[in-house]
Backbone as CSV, one residue per row, in Angstrom:
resi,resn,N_x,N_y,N_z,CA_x,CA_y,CA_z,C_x,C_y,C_z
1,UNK,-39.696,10.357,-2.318,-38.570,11.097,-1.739,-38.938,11.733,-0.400
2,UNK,-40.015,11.430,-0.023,-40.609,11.883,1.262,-39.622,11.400,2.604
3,UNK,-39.124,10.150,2.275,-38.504,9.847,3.394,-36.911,11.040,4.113
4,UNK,-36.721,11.640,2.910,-35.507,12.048,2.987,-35.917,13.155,3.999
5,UNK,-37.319,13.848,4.418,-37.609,14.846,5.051,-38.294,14.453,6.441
6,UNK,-37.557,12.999,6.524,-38.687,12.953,7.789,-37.576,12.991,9.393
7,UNK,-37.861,12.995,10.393,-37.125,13.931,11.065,-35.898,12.523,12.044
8,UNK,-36.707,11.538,11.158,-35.595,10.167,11.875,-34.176,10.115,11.223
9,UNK,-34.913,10.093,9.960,-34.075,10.428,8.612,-33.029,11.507,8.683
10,UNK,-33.820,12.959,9.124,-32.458,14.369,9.047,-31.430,13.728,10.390
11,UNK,-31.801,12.946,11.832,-31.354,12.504,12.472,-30.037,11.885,11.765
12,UNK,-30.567,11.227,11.187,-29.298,9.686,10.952,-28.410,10.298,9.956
13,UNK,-28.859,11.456,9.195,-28.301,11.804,8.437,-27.212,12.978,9.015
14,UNK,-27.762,13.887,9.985,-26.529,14.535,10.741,-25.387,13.823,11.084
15,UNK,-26.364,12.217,11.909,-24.609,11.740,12.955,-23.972,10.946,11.806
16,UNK,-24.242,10.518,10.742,-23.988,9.935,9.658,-22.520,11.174,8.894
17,UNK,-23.488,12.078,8.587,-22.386,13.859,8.371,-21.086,13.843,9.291
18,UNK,-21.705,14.126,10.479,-20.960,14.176,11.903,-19.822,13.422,11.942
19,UNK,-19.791,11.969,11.571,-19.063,10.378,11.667,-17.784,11.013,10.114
20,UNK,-18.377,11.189,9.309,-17.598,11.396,7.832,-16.549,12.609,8.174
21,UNK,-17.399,13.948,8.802,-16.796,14.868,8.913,-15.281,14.530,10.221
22,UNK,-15.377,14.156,10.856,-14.737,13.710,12.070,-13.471,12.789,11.633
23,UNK,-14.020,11.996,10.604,-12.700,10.468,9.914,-12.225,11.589,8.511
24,UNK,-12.592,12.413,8.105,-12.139,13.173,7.166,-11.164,14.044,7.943
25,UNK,-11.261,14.908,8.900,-10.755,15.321,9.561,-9.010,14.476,10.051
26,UNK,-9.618,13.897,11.134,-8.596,12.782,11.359,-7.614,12.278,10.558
27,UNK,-7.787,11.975,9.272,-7.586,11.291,8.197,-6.223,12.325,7.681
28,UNK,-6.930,13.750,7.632,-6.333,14.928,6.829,-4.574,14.824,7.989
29,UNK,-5.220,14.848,9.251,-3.962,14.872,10.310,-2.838,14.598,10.204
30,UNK,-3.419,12.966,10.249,-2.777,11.737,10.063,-1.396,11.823,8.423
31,UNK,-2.265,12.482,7.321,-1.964,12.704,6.264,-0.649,13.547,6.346
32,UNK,-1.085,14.671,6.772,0.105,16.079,6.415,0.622,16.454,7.595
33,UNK,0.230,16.018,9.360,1.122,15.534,9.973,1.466,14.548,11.018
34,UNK,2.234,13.807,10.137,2.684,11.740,10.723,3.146,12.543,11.848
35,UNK,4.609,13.228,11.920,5.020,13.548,12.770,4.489,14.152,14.389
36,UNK,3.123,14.638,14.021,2.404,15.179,14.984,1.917,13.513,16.248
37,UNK,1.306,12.779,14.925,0.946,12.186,15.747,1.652,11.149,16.068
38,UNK,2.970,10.620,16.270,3.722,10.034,16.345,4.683,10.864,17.830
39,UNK,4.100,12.383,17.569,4.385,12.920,19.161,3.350,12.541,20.269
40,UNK,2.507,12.669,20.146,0.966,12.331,20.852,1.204,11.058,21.175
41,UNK,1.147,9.618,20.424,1.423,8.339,20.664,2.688,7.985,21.580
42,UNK,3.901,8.851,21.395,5.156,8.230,22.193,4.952,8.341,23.794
């Protein structure tokens, strides 16, 4: 389990976090408001 502490690893694992947190985000928008972004797009 050593690998999980090595500092390439906490790397890939932030922008990896970073990438999820960002499409979760987005996702939520998109979700509860269409209308928003259907203003933004026109």
């Amino acid at each position: 389990m050593s690998f999980l502490f090595d500092k390439k690893t906490k790397k890939v694992i932030h922008v990896v976090w970073g990438v999820v947190a960002v499409l979760v985000s987005l996702s939520m928008v998109v979700f509860f408001a269409p209308g928003l972004v259907n203003m933004f797009l026109a």
